[in-house]
C-alpha positions as CSV (number, residue, x, y, z in Angstrom):
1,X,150.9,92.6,124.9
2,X,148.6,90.1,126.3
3,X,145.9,90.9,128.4
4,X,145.8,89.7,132.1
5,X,142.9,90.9,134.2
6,X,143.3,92.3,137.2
7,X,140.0,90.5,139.7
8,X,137.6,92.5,141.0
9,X,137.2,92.7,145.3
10,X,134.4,90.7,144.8
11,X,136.4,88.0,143.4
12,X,139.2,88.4,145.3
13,X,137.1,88.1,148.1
14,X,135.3,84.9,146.7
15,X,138.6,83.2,146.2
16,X,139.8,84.0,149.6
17,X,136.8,82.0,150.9
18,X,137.3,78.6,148.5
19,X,141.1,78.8,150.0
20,X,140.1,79.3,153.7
21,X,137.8,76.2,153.0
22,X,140.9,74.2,152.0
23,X,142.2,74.7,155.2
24,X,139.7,74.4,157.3
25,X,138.6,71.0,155.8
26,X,142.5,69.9,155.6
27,X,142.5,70.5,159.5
28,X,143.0,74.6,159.3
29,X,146.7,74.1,157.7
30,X,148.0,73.3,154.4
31,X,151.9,72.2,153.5
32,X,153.1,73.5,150.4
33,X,151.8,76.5,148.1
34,X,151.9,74.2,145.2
35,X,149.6,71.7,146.6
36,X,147.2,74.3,147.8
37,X,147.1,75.9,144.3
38,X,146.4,72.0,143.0
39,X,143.3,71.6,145.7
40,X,142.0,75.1,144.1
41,X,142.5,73.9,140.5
42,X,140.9,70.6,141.5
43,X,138.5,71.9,142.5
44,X,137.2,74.1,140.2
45,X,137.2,71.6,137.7
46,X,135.3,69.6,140.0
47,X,132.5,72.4,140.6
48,X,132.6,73.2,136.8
49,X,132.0,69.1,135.7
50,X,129.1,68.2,138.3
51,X,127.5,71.5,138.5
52,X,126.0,74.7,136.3
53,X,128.2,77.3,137.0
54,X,131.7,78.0,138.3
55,X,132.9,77.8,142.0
56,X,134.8,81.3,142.0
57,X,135.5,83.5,138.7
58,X,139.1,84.0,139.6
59,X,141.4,84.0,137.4
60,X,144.2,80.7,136.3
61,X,147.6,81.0,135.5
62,X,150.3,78.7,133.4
63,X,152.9,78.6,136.0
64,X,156.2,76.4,135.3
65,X,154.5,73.0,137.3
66,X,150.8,73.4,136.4
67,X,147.8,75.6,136.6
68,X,148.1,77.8,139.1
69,X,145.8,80.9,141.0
70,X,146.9,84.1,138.9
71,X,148.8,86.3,141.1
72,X,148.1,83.5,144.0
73,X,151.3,84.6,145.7
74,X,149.8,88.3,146.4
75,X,146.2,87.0,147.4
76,X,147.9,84.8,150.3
77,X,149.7,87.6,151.7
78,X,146.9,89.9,151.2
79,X,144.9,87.0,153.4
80,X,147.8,87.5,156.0
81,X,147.1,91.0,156.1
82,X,143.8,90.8,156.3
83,X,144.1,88.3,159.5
84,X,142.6,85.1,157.8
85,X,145.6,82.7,157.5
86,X,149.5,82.8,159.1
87,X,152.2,82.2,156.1
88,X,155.3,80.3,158.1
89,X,158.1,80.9,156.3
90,X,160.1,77.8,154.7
91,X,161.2,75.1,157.4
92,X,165.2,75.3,156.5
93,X,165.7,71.1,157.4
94,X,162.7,70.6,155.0
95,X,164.3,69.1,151.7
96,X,161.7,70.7,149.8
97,X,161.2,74.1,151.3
98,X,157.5,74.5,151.5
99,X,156.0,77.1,152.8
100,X,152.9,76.2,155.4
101,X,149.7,78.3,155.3
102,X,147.3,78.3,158.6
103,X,144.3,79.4,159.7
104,X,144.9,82.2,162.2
105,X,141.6,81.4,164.0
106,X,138.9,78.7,164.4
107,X,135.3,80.0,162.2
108,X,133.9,77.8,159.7
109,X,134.2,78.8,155.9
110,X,129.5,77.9,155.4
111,X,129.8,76.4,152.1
112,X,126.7,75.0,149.8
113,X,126.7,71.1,150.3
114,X,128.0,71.5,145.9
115,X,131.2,73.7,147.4
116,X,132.0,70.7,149.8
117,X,132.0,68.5,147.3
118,X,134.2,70.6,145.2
119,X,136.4,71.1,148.2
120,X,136.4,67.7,149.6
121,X,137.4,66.6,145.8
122,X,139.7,69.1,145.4
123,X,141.5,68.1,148.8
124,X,141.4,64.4,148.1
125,X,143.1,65.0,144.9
126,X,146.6,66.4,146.2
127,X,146.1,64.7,149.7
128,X,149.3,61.9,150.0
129,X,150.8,63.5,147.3
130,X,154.2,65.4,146.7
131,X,154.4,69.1,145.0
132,X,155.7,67.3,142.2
133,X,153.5,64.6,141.9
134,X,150.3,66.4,141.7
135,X,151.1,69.2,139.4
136,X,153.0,66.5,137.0
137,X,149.3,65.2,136.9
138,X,147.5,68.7,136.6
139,X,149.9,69.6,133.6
140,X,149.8,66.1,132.2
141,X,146.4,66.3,131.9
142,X,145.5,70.0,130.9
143,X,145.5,71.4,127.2
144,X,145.3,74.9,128.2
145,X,148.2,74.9,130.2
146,X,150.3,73.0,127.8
147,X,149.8,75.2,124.8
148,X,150.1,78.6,126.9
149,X,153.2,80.6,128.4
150,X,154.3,80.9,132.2
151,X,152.0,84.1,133.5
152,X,149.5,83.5,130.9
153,X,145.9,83.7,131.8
154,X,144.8,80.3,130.9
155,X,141.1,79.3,131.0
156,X,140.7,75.9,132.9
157,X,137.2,74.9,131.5
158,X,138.7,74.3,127.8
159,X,140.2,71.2,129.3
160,X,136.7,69.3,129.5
161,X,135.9,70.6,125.5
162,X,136.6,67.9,122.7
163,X,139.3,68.3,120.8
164,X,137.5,70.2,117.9
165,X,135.7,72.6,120.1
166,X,138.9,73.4,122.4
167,X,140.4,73.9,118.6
168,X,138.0,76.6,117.8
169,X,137.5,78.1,121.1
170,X,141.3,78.7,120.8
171,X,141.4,80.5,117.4
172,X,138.6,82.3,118.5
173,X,140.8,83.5,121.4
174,X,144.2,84.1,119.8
175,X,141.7,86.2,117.1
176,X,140.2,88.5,120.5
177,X,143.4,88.8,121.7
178,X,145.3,90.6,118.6
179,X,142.2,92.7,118.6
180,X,143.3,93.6,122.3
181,X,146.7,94.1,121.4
182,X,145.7,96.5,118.7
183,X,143.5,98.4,120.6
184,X,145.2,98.9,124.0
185,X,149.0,99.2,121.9
């Protein structure tokens, strides 16, 4: 059993606000889940390097092509429902099939000027770039996503830790989590 958290509203809700950002700084539309989930990644690494503190607390996920927003899929629809963005369904003469995520009005995400930066970096990482291209370089790059399973919770952060330190924060990790597993078994 491994342990995946389940966010709180109030991260939920913080989330919801870094990806509203995306779009509103990427003209108040984004093309392709994957590449939004890459700008998010982004950054948060970005926030986490240049600044104390973390831009949200939500949760990351080992998904197949990269780190990904745990449970991503459910907090975009639950944006739909709660009015913020319009999901268009796959175009079916796009070759790649990616869905398109839109504003549904025109307000402006107020974001610290450390956010924008974090935004503005995490945009001008994926910008140009295909679904492929940029989570071939978010997995190329990131050791918690290479030595975790698809669904697993994986903590971004360890990526910037030496080798030795990711190394121990690891065992320390797999050691918490048996403890988990024998407790909530």
């Amino acid at each position: 059993m491994e342990y995946a958290p389940h966010p709180t509203h109030a991260e939920r809700e913080s989330a919801k606000r870094i990806l509203c950002a995306l779009l509103q700084h990427n003209g108040g539309a984004f093309k392709g889940q994957t590449l939004l989930y890459k700008a998010f990644y982004w950054a948060h690494l970005c926030y986490w390097k240049e600044f104390p503190g973390v831009l949200t607390t939500y949760p990351f996920a080992r998904m197949p092509y990269g780190p990904g927003i745990h449970g991503g899929e459910d907090l975009l629809f639950e944006m739909q429902r709660d009015n913020l963005i319009r999901i268009e369904d796959r175009n079916p003469t796009d070759p790649y099939g990616a869905r398109s995520f839109r504003l549904t009005m025109d307000f402006s995400v107020n974001l610290t000027p450390k956010e924008r930066r974090a935004v503005e970096y995490g945009l001008k990482k994926v910008r140009g770039r295909r679904a492929f291209q940029a989570s071939r370089e978010a997995h190329g790059w990131s050791r918690s996503w290479k030595r975790s399973r698809d669904g697993q919770v994986i903590n971004i952060y360890e990526d910037f830790l030496t080798e030795r330190q990711f190394q121990e924060n690891w065992a320390a990790n797999r050691a918490a989590a048996k403890i988990a597993d024998r407790v909530f078994s």
